[in-house]
LOTIKE-626368 format. One record per residue: z, x, y of N, C-alpha, C, CB in turn. Coordinates in steps of 0.001 Angstrom, whole numbers. Glycine has a CB too. Layout:
N
@n.z = Z&n.x = X&n.y = Y&ca.z = Z&ca.x = X&ca.y = Y&c.z = Z&c.x = X&c.y = Y&cb.z = Z&cb.x = X&cb.y = Y $
...
! end
This chain:
116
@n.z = 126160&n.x = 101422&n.y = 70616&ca.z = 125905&ca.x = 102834&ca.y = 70493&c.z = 126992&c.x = 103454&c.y = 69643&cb.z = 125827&cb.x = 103504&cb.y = 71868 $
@n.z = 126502&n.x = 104268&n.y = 68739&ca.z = 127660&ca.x = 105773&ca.y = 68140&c.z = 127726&c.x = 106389&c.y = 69078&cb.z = 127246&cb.x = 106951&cb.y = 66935 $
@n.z = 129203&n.x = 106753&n.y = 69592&ca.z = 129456&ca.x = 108131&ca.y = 70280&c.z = 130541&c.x = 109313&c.y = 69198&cb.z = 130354&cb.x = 107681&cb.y = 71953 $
@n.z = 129895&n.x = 110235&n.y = 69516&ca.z = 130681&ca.x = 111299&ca.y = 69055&c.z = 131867&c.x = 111523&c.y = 69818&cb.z = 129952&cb.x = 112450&cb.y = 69014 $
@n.z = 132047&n.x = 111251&n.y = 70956&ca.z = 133331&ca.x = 111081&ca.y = 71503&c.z = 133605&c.x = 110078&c.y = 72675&cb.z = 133708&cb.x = 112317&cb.y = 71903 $
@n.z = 134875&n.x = 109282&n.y = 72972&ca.z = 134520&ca.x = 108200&ca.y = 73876&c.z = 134708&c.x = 108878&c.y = 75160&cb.z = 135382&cb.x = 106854&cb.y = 73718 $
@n.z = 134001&n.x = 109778&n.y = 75779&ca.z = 133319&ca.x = 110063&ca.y = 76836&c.z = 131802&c.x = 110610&c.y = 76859&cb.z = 134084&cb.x = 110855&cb.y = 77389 $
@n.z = 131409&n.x = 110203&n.y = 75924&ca.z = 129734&ca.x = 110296&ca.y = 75943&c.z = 129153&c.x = 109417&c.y = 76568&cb.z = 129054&cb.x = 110220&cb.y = 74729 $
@n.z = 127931&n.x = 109687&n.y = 77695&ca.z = 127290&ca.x = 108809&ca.y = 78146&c.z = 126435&c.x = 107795&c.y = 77709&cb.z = 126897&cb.x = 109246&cb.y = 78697 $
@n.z = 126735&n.x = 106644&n.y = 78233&ca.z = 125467&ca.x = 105321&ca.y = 77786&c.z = 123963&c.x = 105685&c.y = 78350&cb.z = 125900&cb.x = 103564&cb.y = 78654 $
@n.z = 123132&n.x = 105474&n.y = 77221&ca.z = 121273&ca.x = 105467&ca.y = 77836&c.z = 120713&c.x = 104793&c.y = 78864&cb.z = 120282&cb.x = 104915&cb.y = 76901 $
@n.z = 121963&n.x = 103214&n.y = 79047&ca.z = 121473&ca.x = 101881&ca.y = 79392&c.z = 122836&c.x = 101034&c.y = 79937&cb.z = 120711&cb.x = 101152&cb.y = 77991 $
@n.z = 123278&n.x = 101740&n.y = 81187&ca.z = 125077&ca.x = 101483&ca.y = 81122&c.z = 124847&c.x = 99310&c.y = 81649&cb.z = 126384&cb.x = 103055&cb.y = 83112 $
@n.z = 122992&n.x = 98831&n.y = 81448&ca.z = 123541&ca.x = 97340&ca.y = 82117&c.z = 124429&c.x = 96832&c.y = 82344&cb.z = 123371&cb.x = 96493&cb.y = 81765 $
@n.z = 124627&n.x = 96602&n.y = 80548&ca.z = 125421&ca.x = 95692&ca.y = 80103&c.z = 127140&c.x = 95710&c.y = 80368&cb.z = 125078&cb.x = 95735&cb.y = 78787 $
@n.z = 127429&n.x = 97047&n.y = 80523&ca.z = 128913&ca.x = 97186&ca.y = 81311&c.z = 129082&c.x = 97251&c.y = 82895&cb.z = 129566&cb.x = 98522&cb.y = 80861 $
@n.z = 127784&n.x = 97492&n.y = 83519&ca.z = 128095&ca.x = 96951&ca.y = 84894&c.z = 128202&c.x = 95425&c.y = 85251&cb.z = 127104&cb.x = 97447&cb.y = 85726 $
@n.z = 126888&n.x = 94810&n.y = 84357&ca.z = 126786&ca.x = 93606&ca.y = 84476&c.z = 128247&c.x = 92661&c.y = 84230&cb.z = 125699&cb.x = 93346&cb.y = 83594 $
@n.z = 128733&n.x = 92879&n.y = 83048&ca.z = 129890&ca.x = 92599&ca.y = 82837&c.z = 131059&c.x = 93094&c.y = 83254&cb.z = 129922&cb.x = 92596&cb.y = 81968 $
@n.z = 131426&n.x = 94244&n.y = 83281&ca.z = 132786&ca.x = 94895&ca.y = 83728&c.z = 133676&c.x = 95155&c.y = 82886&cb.z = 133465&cb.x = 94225&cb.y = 84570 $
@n.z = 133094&n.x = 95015&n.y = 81560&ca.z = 134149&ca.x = 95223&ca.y = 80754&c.z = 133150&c.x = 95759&c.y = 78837&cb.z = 135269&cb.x = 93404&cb.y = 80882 $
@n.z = 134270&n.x = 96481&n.y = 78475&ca.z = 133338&ca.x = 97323&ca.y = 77253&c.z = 134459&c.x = 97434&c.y = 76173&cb.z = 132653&cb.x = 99126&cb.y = 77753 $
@n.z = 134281&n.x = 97212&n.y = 75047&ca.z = 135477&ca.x = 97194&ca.y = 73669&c.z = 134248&c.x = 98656&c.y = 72950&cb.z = 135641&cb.x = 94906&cb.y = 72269 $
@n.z = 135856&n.x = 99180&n.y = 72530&ca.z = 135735&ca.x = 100536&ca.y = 71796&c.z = 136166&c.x = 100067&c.y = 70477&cb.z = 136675&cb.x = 101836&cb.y = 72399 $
@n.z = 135880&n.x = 100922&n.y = 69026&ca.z = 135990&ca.x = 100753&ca.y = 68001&c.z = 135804&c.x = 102017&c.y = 67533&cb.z = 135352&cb.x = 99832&cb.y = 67608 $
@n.z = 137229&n.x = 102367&n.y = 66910&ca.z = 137114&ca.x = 103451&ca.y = 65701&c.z = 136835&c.x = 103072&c.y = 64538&cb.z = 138202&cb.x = 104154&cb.y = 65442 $
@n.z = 135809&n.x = 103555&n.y = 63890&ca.z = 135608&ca.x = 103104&ca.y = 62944&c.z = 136644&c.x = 104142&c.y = 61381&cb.z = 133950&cb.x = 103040&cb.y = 63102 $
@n.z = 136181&n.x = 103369&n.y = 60618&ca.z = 137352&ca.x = 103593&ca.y = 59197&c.z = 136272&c.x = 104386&c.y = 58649&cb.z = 138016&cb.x = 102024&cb.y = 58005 $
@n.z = 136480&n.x = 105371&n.y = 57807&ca.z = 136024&ca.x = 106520&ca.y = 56782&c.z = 134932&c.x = 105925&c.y = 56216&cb.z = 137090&cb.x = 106994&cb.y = 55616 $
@n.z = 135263&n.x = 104235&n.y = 55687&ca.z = 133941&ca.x = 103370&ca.y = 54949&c.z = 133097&c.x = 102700&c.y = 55739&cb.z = 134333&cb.x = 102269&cb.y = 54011 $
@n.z = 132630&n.x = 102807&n.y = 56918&ca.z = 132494&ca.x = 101729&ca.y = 58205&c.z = 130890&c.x = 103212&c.y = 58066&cb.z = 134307&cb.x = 101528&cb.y = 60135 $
@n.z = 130686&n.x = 104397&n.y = 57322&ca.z = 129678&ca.x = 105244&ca.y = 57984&c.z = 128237&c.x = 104376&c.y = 58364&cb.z = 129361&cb.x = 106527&cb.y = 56932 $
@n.z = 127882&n.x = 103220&n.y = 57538&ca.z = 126753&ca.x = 102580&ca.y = 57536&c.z = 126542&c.x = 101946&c.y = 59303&cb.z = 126886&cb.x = 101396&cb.y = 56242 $
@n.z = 127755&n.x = 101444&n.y = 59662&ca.z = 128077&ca.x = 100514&ca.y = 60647&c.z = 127311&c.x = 102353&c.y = 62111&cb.z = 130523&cb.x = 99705&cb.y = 60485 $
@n.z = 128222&n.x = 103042&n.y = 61782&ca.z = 127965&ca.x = 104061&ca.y = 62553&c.z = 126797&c.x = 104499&c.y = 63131&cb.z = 128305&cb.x = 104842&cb.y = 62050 $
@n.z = 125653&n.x = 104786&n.y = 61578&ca.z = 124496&ca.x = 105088&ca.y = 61843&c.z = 123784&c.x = 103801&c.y = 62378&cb.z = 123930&cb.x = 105704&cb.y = 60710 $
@n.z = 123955&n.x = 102897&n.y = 61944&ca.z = 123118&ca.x = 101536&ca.y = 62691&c.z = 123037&c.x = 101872&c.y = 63957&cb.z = 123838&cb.x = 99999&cb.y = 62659 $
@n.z = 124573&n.x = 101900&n.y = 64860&ca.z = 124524&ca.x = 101966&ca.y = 66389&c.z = 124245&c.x = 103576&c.y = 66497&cb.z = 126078&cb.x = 101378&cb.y = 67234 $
@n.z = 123769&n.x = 104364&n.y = 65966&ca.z = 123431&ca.x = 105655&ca.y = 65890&c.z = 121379&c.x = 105745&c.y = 66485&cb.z = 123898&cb.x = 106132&cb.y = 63999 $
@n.z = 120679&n.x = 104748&n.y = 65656&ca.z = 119460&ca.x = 104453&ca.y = 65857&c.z = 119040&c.x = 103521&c.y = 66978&cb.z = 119077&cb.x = 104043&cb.y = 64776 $
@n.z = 118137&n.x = 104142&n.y = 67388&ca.z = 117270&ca.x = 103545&ca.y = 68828&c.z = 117586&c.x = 101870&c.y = 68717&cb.z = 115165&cb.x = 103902&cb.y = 68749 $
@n.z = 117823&n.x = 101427&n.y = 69595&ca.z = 117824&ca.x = 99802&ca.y = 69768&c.z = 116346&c.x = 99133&c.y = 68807&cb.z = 117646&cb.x = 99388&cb.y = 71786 $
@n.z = 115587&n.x = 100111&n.y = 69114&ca.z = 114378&ca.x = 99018&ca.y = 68928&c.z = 113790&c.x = 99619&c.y = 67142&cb.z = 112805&cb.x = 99268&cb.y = 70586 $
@n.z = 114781&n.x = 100293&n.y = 67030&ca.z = 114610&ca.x = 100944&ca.y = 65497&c.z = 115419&c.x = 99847&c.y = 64458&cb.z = 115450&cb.x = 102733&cb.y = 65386 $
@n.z = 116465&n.x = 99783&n.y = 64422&ca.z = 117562&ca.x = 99431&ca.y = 63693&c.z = 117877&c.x = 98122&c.y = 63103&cb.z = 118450&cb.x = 99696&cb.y = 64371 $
@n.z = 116987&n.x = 96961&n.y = 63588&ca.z = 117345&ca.x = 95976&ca.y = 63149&c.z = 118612&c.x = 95182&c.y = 63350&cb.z = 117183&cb.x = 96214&cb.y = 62229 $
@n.z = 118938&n.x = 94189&n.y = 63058&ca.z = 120102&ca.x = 93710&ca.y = 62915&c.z = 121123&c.x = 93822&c.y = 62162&cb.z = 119992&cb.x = 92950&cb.y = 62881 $
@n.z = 122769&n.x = 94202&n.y = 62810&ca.z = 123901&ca.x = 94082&ca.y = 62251&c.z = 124325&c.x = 92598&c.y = 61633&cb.z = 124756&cb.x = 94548&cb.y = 63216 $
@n.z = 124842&n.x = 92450&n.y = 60272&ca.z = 125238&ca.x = 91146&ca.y = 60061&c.z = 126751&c.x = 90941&c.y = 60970&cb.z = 125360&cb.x = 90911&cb.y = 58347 $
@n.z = 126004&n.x = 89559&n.y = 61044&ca.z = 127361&ca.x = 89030&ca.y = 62049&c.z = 128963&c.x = 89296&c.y = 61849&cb.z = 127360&cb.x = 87490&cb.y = 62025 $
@n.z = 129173&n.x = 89232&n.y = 60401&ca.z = 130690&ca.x = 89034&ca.y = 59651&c.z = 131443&c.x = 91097&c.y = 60181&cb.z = 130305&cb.x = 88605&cb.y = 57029 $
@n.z = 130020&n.x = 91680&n.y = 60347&ca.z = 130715&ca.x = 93136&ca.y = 60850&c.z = 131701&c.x = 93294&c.y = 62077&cb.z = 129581&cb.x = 94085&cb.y = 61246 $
@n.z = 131135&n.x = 92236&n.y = 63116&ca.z = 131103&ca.x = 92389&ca.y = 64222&c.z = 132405&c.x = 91264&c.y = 64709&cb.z = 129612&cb.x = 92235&cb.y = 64682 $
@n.z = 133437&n.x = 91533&n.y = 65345&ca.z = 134481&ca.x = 90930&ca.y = 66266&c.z = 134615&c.x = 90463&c.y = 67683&cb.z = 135249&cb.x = 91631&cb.y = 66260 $
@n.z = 135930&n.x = 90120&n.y = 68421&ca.z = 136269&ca.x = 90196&ca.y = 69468&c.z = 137576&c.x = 90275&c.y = 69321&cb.z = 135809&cb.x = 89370&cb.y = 70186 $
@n.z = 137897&n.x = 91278&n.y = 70874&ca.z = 139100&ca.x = 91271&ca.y = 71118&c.z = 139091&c.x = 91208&c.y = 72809&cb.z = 139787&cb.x = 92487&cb.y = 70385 $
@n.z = 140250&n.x = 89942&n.y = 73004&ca.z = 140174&ca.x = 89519&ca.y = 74209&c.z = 138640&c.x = 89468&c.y = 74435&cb.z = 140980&cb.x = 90374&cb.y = 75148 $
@n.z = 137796&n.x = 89993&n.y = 75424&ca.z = 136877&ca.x = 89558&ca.y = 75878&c.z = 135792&c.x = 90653&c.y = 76360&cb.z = 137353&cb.x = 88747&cb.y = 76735 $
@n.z = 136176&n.x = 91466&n.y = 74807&ca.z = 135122&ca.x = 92723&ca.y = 74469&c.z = 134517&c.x = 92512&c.y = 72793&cb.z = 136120&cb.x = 94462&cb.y = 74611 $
@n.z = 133191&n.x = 92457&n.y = 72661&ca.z = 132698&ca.x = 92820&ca.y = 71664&c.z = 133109&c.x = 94123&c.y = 70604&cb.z = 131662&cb.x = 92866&cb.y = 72132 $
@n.z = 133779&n.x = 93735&n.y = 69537&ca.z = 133971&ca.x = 95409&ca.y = 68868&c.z = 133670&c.x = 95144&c.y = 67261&cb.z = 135913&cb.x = 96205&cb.y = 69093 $
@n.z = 134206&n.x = 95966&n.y = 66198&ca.z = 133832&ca.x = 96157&ca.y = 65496&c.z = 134667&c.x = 95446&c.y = 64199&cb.z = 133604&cb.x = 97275&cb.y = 65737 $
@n.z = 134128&n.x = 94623&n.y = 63628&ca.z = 135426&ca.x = 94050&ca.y = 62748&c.z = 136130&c.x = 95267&c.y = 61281&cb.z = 134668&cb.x = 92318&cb.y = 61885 $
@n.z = 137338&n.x = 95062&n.y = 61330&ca.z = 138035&ca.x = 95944&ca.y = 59890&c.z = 137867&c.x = 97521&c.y = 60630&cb.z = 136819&cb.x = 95752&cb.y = 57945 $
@n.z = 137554&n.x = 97635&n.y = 62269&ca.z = 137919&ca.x = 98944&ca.y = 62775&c.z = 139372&c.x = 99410&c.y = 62855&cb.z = 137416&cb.x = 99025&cb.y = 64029 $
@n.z = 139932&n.x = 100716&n.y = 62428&ca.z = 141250&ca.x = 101021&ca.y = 62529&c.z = 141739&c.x = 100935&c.y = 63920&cb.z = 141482&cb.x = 102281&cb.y = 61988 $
@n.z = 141040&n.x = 100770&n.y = 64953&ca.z = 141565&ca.x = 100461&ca.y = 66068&c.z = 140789&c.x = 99924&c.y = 66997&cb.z = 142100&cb.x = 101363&cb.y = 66503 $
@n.z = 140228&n.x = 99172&n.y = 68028&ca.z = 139798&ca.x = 98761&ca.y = 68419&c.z = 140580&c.x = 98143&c.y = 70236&cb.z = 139424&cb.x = 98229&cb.y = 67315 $
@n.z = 139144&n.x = 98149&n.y = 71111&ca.z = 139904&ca.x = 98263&ca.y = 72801&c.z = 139276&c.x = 97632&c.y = 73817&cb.z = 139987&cb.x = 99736&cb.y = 73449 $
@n.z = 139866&n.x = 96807&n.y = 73951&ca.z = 139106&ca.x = 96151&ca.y = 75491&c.z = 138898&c.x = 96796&c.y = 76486&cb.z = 139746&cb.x = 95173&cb.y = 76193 $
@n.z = 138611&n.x = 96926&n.y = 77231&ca.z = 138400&ca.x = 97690&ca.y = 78415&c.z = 138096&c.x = 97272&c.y = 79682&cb.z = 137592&cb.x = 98403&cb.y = 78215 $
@n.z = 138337&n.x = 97113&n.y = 81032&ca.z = 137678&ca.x = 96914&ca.y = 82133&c.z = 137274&c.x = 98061&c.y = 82524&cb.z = 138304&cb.x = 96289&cb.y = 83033 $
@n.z = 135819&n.x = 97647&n.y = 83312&ca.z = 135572&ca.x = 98957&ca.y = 84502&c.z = 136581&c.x = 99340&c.y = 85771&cb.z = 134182&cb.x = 98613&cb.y = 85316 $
@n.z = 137089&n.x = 100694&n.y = 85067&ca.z = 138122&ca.x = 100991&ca.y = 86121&c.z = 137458&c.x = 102023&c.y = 87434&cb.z = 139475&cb.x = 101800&cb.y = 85274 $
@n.z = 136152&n.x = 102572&n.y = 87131&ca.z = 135856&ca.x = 103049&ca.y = 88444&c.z = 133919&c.x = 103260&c.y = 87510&cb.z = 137157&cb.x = 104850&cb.y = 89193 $
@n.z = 132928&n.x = 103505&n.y = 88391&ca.z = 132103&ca.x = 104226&ca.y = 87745&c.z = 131164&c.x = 104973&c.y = 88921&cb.z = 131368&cb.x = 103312&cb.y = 86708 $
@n.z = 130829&n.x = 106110&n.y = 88250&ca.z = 130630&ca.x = 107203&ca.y = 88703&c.z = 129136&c.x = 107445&c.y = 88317&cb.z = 131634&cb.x = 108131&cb.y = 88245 $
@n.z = 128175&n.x = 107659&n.y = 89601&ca.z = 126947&ca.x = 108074&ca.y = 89004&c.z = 126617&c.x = 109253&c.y = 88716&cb.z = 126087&cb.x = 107763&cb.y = 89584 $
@n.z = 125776&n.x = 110026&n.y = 87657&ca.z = 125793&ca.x = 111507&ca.y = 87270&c.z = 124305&c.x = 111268&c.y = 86762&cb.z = 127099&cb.x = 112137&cb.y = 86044 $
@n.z = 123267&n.x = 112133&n.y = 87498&ca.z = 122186&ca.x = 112678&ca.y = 87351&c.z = 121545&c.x = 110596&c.y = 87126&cb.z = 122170&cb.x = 114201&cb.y = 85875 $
@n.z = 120585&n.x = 110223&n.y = 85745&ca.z = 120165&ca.x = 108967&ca.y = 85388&c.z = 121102&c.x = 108284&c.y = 84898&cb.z = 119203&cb.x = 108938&cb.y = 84598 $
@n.z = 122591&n.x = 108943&n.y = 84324&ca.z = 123380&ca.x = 107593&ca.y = 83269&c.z = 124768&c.x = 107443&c.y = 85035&cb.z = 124560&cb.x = 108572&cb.y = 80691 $
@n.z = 125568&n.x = 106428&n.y = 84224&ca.z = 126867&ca.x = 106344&ca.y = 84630&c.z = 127734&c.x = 106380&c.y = 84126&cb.z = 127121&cb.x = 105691&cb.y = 85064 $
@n.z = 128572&n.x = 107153&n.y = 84264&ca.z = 129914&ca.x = 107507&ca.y = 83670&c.z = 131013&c.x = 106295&c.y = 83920&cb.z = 130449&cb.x = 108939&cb.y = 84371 $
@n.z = 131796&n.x = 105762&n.y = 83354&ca.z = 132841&ca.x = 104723&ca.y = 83465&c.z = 133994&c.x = 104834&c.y = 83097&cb.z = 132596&cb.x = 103775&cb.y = 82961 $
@n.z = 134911&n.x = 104850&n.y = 83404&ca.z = 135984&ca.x = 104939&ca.y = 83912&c.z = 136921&c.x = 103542&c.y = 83306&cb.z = 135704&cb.x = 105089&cb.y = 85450 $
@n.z = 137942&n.x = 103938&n.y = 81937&ca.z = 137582&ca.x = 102395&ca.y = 81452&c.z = 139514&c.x = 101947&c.y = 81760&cb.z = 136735&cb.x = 102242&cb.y = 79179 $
@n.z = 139973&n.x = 100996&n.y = 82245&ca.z = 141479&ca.x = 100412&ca.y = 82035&c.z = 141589&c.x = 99329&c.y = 80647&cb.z = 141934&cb.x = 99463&cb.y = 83579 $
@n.z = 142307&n.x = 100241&n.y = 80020&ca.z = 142173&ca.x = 99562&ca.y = 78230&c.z = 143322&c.x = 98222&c.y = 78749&cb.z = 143078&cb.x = 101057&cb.y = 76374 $
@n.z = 142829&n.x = 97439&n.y = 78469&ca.z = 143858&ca.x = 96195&ca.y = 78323&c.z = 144529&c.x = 95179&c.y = 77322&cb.z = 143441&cb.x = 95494&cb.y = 78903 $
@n.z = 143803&n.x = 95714&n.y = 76275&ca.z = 144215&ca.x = 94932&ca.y = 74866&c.z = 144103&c.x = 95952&c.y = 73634&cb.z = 143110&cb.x = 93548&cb.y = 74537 $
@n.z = 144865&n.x = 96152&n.y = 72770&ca.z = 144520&ca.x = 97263&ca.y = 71754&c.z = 145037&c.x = 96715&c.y = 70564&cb.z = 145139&cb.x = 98734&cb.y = 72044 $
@n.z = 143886&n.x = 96641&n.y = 69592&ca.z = 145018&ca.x = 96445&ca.y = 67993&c.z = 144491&c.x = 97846&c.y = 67316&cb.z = 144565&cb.x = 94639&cb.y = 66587 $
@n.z = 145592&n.x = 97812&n.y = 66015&ca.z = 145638&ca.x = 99344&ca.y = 65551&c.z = 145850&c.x = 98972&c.y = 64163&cb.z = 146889&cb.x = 100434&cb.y = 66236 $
@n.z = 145585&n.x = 99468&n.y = 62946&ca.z = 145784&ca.x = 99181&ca.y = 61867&c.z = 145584&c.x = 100546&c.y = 61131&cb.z = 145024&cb.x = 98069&cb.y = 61527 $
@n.z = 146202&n.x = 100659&n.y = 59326&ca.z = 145743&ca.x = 101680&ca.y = 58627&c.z = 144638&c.x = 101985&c.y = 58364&cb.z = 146111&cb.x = 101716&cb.y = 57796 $
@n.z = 144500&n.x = 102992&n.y = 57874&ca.z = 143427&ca.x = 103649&ca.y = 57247&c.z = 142735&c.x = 104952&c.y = 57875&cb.z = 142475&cb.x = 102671&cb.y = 57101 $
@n.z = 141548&n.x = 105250&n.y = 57401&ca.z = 141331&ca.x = 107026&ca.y = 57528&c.z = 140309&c.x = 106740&c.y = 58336&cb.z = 140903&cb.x = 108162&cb.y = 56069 $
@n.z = 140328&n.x = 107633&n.y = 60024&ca.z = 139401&ca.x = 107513&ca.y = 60603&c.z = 138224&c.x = 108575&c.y = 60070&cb.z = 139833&cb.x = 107556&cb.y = 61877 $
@n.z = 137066&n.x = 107689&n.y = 60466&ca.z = 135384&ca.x = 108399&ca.y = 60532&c.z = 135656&c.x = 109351&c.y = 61623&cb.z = 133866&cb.x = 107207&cb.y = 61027 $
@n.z = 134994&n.x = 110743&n.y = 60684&ca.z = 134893&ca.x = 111755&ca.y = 61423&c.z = 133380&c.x = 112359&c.y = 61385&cb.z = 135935&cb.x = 112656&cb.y = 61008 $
@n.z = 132952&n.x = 112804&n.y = 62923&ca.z = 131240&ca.x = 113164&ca.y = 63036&c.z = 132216&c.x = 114963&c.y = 63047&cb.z = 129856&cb.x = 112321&cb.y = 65095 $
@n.z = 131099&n.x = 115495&n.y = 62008&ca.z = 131716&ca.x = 117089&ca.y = 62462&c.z = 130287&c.x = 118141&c.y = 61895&cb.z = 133644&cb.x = 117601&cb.y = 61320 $
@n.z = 129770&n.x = 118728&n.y = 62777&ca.z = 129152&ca.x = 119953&ca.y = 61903&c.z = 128178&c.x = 118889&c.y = 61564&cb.z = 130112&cb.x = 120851&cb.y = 60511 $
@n.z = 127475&n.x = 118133&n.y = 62179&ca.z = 126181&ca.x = 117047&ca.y = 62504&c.z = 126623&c.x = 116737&c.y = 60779&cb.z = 124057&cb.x = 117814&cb.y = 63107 $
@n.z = 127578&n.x = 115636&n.y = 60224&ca.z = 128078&ca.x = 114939&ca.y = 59104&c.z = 128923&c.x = 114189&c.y = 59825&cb.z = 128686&cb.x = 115708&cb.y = 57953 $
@n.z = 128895&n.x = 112891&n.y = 58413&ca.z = 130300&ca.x = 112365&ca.y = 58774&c.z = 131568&c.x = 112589&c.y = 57268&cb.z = 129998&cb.x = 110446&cb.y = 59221 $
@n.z = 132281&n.x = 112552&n.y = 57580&ca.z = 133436&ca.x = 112913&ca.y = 56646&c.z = 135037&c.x = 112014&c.y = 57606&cb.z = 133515&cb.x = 115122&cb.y = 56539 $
@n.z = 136254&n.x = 112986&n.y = 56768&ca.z = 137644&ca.x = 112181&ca.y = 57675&c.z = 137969&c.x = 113574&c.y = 57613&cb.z = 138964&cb.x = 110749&cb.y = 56943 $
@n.z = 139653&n.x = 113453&n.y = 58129&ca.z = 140457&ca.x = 114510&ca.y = 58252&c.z = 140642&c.x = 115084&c.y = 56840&cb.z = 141725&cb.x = 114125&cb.y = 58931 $
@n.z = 141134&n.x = 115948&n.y = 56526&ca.z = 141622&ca.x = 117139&ca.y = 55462&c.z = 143250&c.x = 116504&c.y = 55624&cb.z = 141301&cb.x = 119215&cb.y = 56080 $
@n.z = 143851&n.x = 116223&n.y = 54186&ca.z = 145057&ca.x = 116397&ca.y = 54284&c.z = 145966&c.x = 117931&c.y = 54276&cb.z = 145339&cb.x = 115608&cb.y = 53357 $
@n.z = 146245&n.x = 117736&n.y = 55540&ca.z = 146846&ca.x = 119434&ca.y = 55730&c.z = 147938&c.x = 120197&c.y = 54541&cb.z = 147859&cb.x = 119447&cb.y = 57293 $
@n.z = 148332&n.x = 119448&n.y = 53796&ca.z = 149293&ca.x = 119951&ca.y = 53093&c.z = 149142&c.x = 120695&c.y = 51927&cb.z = 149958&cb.x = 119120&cb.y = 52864 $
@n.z = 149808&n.x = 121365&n.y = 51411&ca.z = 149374&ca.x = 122514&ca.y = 50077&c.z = 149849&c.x = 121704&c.y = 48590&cb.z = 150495&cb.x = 124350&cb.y = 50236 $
@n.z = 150330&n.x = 121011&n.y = 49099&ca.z = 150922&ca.x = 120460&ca.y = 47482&c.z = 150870&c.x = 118794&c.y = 47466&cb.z = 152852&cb.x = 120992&cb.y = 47166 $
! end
């Protein structure tokens, strides 16, 4: 899934109860394609090529993401049909580059704040 922020709810939380564990991925400014893929319905979208896609420790994430996170289920919480989760990050790598930004239903990055 794309989330606009990592506390947006899952449609279909199975696969992290089943398992107990969920990897996050920021994606990089050039990664927008990767975005909209997990943006479209499961049964819309087709397949991601494999070479996109990583691991860290023993979460699925996103390969050439500026940061990327393992996660265990640290508590989960039911709310109305989804579940909310509650995540204990346990592994994190971090690297350069300009994060993907969703703003004003677009994607774009940050503005360099400076005047000169």
């Amino acid at each position: 899934m794309t989330a606009s922020s990592v506390t947006s709810v899952s449609l279909d939380p199975g696969l992290i109860s089943s398992t107990g564990r969920f990897g996050i991925s920021i994606l990089d400014s050039s990664q927008t394609d990767i975005a909209k893929h997990f943006a479209t319905p499961p049964e819309s979208r087709g397949h991601l090529e494999s070479g996109l896609l990583g691991e860290l420790e023993q979460s699925p994430v996103i390969a050439d993401a500026i940061a990327s996170m393992d996660c265990s289920v640290f508590s989960a919480h039911p709310a109305g049909d989804h579940t909310v989760f509650i995540g204990k990050v346990e592994a994190i790598s971090v690297s350069d580059g300009d994060p993907l930004v969703w703003f004003q239903r677009q994607f774009g990055v940050f503005a360099d704040g400076s005047n000169g």
